[in-house]
C-alpha positions in Angstrom: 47.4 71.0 206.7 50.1 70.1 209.0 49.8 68.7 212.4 51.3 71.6 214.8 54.6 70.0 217.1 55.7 70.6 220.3 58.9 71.4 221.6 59.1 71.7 224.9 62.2 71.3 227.3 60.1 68.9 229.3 56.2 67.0 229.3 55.1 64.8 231.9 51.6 63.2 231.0 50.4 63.1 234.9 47.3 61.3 233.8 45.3 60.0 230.6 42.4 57.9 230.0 39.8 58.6 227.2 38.1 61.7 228.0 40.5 63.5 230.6 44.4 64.3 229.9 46.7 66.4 232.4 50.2 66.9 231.6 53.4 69.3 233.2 55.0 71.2 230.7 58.2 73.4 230.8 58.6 76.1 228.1 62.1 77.3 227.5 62.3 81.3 227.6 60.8 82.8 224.4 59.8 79.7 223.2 56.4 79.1 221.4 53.7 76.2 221.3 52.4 76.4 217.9 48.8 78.2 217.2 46.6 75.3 217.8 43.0 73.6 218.6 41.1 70.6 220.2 38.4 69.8 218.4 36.3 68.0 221.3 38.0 69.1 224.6 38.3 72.2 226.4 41.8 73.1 227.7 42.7 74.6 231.2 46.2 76.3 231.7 47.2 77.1 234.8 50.8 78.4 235.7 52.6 76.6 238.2 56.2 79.0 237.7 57.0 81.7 235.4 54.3 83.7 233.2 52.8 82.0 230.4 51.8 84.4 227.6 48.3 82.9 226.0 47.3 84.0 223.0 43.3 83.2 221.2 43.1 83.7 217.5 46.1 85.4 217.0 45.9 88.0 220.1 47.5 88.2 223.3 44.2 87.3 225.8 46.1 87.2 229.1 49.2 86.9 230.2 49.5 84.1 233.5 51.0 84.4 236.7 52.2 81.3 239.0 48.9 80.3 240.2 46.6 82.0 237.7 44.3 80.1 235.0 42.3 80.4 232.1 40.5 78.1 229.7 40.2 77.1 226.1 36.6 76.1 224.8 37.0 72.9 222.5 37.3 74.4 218.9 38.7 77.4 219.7 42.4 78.3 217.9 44.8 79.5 221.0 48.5 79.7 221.3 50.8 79.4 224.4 54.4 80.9 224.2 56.8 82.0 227.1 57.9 85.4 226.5 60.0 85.8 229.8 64.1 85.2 230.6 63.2 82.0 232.7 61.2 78.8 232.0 57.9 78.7 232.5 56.1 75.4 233.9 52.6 74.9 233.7 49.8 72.5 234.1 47.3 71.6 230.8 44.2 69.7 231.3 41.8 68.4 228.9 38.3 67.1 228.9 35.7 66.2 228.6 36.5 64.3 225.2 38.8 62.7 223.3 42.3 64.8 223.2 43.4 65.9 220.0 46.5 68.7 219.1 44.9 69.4 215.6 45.9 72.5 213.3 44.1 76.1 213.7 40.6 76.7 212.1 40.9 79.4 209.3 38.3 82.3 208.8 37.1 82.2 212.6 36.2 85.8 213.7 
């Protein structure tokens, strides 16, 4: 299976070492970050500006606010997208493991 890319109009990676990773990312309006997982890290999103639309296997879960969070267990298929008319800039931090943007898990109920 294909690695999933990302296209976003801008990533900063803040900070990295082996088991932690936090990086800025602006999202374009109605743009989407392709269904994805990390296979040993969890993931924490939290919205700095706009609304970031967060999706777990294939469902709308929540939909974040500037200064609102919510978190990905390691394994666990999730998609971001920005639905709005404005970009949306948000903060994504992994750990504790080694970071990984691997394809979505199949048959997962």
């Amino acid at each position: 299976m294909d690695k999933p890319t990302l296209h976003p109009v801008a990533m900063e990676i803040i900070m990295q070492n082996e088991t932690v990773r936090v990086s800025e990312i602006t999202l374009a309006p109605h743009s989407p970050v392709p269904e994805h997982q990390h296979t040993e890290s969890e993931e924490i999103c939290y919205c700095l500006e706009g609304e970031l639309t967060c999706h777990v296997d294939g469902r709308i879960e929540r939909v974040l606010k500037q200064g609102q969070k919510t978190r990905f267990p390691a394994g666990r298929n999730h998609q971001l997208s920005n639905a709005a008319e404005t970009p949306c800039r948000y903060l994504l931090i992994h750990g504790v493991g080694k970071f990984d943007f691997a394809p979505p898990k199949r048959g997962r109920t």
